[in-house]
ZAKETOR-149253 format. One line per field, with one value per residue (C-alpha): residue in three letters; x, y, z. Coordinates in steps of 0.5 Angstrom, whole numbers, plus 2048, in hexadecimal, padded with zeros to 3 digits. Example, Ala and Ser with C-alpha at 12.3 -4.5 7.8 and 13.67 -1.06 7.14 Angstrom:
<pts>
res	c(ala; ser)
X	c(819; 81B)
Y	c(7F7; 7FE)
Z	c(810; 80E)
</pts>
This chain:
<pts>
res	c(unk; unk; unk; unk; unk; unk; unk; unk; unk; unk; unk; unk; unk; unk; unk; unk; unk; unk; unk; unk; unk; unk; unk; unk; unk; unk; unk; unk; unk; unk; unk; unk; unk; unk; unk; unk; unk; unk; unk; unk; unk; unk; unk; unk; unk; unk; unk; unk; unk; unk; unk; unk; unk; unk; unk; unk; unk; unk; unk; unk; unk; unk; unk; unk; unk; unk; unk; unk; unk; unk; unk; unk; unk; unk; unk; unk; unk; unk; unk; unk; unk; unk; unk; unk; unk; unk; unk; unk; unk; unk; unk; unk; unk; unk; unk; unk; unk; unk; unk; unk; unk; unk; unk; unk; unk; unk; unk; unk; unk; unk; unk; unk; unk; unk; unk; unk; unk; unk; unk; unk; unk; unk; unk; unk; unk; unk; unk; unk; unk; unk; unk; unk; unk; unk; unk; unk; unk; unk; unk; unk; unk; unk; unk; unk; unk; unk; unk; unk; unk; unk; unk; unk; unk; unk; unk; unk; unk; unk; unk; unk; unk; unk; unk; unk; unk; unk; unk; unk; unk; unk; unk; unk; unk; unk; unk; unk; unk; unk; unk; unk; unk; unk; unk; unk; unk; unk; unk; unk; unk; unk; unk; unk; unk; unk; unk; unk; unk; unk; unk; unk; unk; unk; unk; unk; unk; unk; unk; unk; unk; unk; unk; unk; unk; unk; unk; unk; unk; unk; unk; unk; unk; unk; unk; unk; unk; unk; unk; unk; unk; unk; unk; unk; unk; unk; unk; unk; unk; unk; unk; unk; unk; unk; unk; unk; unk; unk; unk; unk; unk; unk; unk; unk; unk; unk; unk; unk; unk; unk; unk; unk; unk; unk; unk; unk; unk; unk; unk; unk; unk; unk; unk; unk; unk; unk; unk; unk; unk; unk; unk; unk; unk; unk; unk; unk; unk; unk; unk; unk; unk; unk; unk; unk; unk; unk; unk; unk; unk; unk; unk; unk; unk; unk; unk; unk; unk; unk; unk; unk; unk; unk; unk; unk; unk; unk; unk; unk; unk; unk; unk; unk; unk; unk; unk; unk; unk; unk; unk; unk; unk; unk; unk; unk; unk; unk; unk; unk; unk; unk; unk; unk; unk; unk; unk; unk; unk; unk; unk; unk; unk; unk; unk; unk; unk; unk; unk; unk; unk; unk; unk; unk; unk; unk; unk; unk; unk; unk; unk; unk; unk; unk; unk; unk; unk; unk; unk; unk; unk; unk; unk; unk; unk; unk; unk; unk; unk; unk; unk; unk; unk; unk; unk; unk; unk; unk; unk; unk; unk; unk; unk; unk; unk; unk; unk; unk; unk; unk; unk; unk; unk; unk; unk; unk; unk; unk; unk; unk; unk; unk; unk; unk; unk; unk; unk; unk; unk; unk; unk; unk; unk; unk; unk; unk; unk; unk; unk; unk; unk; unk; unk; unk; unk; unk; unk; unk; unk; unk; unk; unk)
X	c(8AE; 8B5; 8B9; 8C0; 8C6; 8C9; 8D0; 8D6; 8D5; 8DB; 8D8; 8D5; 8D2; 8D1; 8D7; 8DB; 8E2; 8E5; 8E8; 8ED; 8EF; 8F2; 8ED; 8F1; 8F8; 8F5; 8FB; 8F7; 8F0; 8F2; 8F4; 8ED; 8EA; 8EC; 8E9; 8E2; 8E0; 8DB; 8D9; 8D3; 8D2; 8CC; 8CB; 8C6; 8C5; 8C0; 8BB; 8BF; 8C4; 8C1; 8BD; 8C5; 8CA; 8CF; 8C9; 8CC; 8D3; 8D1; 8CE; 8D4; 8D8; 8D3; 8D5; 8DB; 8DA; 8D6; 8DC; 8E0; 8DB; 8D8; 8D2; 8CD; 8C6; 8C4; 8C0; 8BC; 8B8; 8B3; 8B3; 8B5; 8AF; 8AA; 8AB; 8AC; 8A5; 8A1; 8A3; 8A0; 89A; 89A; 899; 89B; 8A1; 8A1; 8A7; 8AD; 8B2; 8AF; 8B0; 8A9; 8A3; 89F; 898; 894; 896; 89D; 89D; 89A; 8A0; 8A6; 8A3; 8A2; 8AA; 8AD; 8AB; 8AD; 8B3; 8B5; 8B2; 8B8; 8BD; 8BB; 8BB; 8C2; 8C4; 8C2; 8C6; 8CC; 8CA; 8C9; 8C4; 8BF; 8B8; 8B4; 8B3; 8AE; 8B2; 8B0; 8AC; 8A9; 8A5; 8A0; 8A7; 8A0; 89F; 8A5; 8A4; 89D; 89D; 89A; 89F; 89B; 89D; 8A4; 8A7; 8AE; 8B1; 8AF; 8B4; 8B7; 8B6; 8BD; 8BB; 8B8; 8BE; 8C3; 8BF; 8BF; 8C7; 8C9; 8C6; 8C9; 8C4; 8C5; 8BE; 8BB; 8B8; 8B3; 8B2; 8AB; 8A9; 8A4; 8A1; 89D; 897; 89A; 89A; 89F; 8A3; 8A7; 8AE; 8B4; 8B8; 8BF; 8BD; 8BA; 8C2; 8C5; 8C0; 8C1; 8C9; 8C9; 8C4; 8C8; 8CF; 8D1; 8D8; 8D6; 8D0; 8D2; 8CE; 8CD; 8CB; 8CB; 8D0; 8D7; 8D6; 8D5; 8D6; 8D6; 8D5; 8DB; 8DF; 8DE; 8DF; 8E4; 8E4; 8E1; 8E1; 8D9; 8DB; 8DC; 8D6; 8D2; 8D4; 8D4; 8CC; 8CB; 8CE; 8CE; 8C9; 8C8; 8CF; 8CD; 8CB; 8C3; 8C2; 8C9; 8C6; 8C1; 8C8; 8CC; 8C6; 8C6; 8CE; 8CF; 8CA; 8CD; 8D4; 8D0; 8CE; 8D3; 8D3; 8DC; 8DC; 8D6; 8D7; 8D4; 8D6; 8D4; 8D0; 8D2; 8D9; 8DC; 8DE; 8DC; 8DA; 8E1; 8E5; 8E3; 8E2; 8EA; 8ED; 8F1; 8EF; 8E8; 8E3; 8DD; 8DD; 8DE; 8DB; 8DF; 8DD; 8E5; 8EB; 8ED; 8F3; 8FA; 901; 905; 90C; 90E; 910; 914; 90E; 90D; 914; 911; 90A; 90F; 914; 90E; 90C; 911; 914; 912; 915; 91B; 91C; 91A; 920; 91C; 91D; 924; 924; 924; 925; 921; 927; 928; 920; 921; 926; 922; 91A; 919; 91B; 916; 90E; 907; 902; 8FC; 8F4; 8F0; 8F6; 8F9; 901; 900; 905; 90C; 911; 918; 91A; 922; 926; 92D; 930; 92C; 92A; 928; 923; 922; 91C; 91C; 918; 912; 90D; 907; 902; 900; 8F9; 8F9; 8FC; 8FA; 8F7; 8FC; 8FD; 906; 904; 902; 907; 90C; 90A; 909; 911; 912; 90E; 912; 919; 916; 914; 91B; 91E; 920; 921; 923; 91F; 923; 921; 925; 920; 922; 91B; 916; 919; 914; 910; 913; 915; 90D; 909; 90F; 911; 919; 91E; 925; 92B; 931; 935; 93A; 932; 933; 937; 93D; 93B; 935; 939; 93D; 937; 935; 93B; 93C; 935; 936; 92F; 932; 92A; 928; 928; 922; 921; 91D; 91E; 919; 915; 914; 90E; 909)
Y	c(8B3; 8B6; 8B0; 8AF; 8AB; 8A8; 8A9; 8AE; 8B5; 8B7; 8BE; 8C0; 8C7; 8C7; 8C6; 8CA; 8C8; 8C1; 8BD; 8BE; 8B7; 8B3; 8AD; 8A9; 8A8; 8A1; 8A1; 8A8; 8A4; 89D; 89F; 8A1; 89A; 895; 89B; 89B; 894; 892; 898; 89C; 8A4; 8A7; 8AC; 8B2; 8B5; 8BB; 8BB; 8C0; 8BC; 8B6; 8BA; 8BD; 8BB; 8B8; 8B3; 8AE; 8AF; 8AE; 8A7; 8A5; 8A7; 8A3; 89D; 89E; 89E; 898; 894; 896; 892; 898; 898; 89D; 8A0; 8A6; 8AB; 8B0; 8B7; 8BA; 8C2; 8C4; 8C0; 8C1; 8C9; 8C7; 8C3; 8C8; 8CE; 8CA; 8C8; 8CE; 8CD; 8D0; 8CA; 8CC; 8C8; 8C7; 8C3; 8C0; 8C3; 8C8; 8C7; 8C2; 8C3; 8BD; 8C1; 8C1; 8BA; 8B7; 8BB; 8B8; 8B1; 8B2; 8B6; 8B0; 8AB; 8AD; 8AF; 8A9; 8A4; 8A9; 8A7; 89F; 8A1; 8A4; 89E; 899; 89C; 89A; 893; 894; 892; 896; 898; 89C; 89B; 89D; 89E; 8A4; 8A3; 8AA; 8AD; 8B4; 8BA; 8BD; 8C4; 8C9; 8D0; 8CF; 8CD; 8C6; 8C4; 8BF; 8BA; 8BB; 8B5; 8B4; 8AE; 8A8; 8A3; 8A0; 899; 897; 88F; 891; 894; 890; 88B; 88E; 891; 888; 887; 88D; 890; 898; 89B; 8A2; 8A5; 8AB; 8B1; 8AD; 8AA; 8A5; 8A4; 89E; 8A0; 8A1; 8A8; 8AB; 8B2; 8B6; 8B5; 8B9; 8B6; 8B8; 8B6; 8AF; 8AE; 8B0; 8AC; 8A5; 8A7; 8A6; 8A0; 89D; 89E; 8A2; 8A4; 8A9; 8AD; 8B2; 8B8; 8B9; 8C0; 8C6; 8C9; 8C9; 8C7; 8CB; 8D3; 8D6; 8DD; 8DF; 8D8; 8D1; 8CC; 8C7; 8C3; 8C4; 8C0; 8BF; 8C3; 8CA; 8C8; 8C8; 8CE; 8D2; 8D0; 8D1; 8D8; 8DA; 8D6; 8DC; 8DC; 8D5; 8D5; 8D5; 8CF; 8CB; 8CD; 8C6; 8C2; 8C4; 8C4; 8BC; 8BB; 8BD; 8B9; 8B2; 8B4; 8B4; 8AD; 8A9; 8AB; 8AC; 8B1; 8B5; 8B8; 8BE; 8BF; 8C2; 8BC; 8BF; 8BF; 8B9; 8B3; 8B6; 8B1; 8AD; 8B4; 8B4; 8AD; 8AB; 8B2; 8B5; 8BC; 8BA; 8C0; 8C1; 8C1; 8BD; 8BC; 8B7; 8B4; 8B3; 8B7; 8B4; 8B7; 8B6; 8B7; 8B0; 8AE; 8AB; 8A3; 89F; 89D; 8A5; 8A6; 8A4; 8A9; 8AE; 8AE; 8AE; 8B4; 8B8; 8B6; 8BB; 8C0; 8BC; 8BD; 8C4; 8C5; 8C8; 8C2; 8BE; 8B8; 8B2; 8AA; 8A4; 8A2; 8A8; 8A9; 8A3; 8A6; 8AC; 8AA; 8AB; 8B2; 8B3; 8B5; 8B3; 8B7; 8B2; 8B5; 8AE; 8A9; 8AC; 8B1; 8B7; 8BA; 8BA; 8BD; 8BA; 8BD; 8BB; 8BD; 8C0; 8C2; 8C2; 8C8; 8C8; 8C4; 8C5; 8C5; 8C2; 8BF; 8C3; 8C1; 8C2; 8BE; 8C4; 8C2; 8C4; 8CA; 8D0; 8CC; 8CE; 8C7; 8CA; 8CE; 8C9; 8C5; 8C9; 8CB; 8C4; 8C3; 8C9; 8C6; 8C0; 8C3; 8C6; 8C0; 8BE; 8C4; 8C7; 8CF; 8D0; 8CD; 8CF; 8CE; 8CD; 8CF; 8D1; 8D4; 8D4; 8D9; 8DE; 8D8; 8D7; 8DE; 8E0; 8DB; 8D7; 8DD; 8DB; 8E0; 8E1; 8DE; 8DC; 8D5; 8D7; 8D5; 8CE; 8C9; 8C7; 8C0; 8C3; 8C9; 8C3; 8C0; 8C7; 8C8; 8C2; 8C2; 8C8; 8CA; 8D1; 8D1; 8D7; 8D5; 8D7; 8D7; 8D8; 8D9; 8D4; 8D7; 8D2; 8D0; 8D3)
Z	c(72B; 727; 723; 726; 723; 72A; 727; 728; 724; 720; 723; 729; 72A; 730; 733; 736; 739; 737; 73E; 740; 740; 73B; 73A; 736; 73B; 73E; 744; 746; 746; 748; 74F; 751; 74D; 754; 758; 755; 752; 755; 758; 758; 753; 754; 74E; 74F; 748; 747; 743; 73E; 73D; 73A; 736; 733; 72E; 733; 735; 731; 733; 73A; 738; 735; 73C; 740; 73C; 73D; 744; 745; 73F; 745; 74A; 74D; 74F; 74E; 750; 74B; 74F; 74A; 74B; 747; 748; 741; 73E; 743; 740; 739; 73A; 73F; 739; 734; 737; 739; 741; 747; 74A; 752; 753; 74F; 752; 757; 75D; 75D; 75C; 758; 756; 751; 74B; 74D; 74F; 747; 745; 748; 747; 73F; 740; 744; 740; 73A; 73D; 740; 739; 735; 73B; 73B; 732; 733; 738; 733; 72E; 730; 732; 739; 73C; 741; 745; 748; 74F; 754; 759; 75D; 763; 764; 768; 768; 769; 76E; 770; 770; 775; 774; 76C; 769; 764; 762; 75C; 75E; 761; 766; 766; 76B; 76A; 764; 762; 762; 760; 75A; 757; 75A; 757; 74F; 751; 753; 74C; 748; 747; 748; 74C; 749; 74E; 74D; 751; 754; 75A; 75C; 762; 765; 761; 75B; 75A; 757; 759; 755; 759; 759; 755; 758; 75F; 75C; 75A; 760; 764; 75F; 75F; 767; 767; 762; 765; 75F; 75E; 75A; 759; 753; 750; 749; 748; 743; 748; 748; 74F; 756; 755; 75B; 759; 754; 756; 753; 75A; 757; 75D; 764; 76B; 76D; 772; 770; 76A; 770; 774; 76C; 76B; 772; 773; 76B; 768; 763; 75F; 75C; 755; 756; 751; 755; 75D; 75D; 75B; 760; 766; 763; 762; 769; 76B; 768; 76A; 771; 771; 76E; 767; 767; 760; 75C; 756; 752; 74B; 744; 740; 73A; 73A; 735; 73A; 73F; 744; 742; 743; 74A; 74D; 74A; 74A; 752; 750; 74D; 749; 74D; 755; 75A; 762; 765; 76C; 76F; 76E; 767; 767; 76B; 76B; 76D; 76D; 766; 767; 761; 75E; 75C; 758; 752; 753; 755; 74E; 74A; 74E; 74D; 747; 743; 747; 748; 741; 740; 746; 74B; 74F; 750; 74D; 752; 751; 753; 757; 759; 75A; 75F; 764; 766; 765; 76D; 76B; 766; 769; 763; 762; 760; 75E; 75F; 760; 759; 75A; 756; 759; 75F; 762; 766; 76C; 76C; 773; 772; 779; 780; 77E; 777; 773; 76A; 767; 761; 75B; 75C; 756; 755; 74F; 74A; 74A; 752; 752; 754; 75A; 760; 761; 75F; 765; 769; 768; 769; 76F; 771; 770; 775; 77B; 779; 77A; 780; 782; 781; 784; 77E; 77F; 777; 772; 76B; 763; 75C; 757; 74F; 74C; 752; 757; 757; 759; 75F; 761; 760; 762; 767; 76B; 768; 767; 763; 766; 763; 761; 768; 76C; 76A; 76F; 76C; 76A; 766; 764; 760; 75D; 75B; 758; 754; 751; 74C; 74C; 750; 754; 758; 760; 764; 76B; 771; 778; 77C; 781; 787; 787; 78C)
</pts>
């Protein structure tokens, strides 16, 4: 086995993007520290990635994860090592992820695979002065015959033996489990090792269960999915299953599986990406997929207690002028105006709906994060503000905007007016400020 210095290289020649994230602005990560201590992370890390560069960085975010009172359960799989092995033996592996058939030669294999693997994982752990185990952990049975074909040494999960790892997780010991069952007997199977992950992450009442691959995340054909409701996943490997990246399909047939009983977020992301655990855990946007089992984006009414997220929302643009500078005196007066845009609890963007006359309504402060653009959610919102001045009786929706007019002319449906289509009151205000804005406005249909 390869030697490995458990530190951070200076250099990565693996990597192919850093996060989007940046690790060291702790207000960005302390948010999510009393949403996850205690909680359990399932990580499913492939067999090549264990074997790559970053390997060692993905120990360091582990630690740094149980520093944080995270707990977690590591999952391995094998599949690079088991070819690797069969190459050099020169011998036919029939299965190699654990999901097709399993002969005597291919189960030696993945056992001499596997176990070298997880004493690396148990080294590297060590390493950085955390403690772990390898468990046995996974009480499988025989997968039996498929249409008609033996798949012999393969192995499907039966249940998982949730005292044993709640025992070393109380003591603060992090489980390894292998991508093999036992059964009653003692035999062992090769088991695939993402459905071993999406099986312990719903006995275990994971809050996550992340993916740690060599993709980028979930391609479905040209596209990377960012983010996915459970639902449409299902219905795209129901319908399309075949515009998923081949080595990606397994990954998402699992994900969705979890999601559906009761796994709340599964993540897929590139394992050789720098910080790449950290990156997603601690950032809105993330840097891989995720499949999420509820709505976990949502439009709200903004309270007092979101005055300061906001400024420091639309600071940036308040400075550059693309946004009238407001006060937090002034902020107070109109909070109930103003609409959030939350991605897991988290504002990345608002809006303000400010009614002039008892016809008229202003859409203002529409700002969105830049790590969140480019996802329609400006559209959304401002759609949002139309249903709510119609709502509210409203038949023109206007605008004032210095640098994003064509924005609001493509992608709202606003058109040209002029200072004469302001009520007199705003028209003052308009006046007074100097900022000479171009006005835009909407005729509202009525809704259906």
């Amino acid at each position: 086995m390869a030697n490995r210095r458990y530190s951070r290289p200076q250099t990565c020649a693996t990597k192919k993007r850093q996060p989007k994230v940046k690790l060291t602005d702790l207000r960005g990560i302390l948010q999510y520290i009393p949403r996850f201590r205690e909680k359990i992370f399932v990580l499913s890390i492939d067999g090549a990635i264990v074997t790559s560069e970053n390997f060692a960085n993905i120990l360091l975010d582990v630690a740094v994860l149980r520093s944080l009172n995270i707990k977690i359960i590591l999952v391995h799989g094998a599949a690079a090592q088991i070819a690797t092995l069969a190459k050099e033996q020169k011998v036919e592996a029939s299965n190699l992820d654990g999901s097709g058939i399993t002969d005597d030669a291919t189960l030696k294999l993945a056992l001499t695979a596997a176990n070298r693997l997880t004493h690396e994982i148990l080294e590297g752990l060590s390493a950085n002065d955390l403690r772990a185990a390898s468990s046995n952990a996974i009480i499988s049975h025989p997968m039996g015959i498929i249409h008609g074909v033996d798949h012999l040494l393969t192995g499907k999960v039966e249940r998982i033996d949730v005292e044993l790892l709640q025992s070393l997780l109380s003591q603060n010991i992090v489980p390894v489990v292998p991508p093999l069952g036992f059964d009653g007997d003692g035999k062992t199977y090769r088991v695939n090792s993402d459905s071993v992950a999406s099986e312990v992450a719903k006995a275990m009442n994971a809050t996550k269960l992340i993916y740690i691959t060599t993709a980028d995340g979930l391609v479905y054909g040209d596209t990377i999915v960012r983010q996915i409701l459970v639902g449409e996943l299902e219905t795209f490997l129901t319908q399309h299953k075949e515009k998923f990246a081949p080595e990606i399909v397994s990954k998402a047939v699992y994900a969705a599986a979890a999601c559906r009983a009761g796994v709340p977020r599964v993540h897929i992301i590139n394992g050789r990406i720098d910080e790449a655990v950290l990156a997603e855990v601690f950032s809105n946007e993330g840097i891989g997929t995720l499949v999420y089992a509820n709505e976990y984006q949502q439009i709200r009414r903004a309270l007092k207690k979101d005055i300061r997220a906001i400024m420091m929302l639309t600071k940036n643009s308040v400075a550059s002028e693309e946004l009238a500078k407001r006060t937090k005196p002034m902020m107070e007066k109109i909070i109930s105006d103003f609409y959030i845009f939350e991605t897991d609890k988290n504002p990345i963007a608002c809006v303000a709906l400010h009614q002039l006359d008892a016809t008229k309504g202003e859409l203002a402060s529409l700002f969105v994060n830049p790590s969140h653009e480019n996802q329609g959610i400006g559209k959304k919102l401002i759609q949002f503000v139309e249903n709510k001045a119609r709502e509210t009786g409203l038949t023109d929706l206007i605008t004032l905007s210095t640098q994003a007019f064509t924005y609001f002319q493509s992608k709202g449906g606003f058109a040209e007016g002029s200072p004469e289509d302001l009520p007199a009151e705003r028209r003052a205000k308009y006046d007074q400020s100097g900022r000479n804005s171009k006005v835009l406005v909407k005729k509202l249909a009525k809704t259906p």
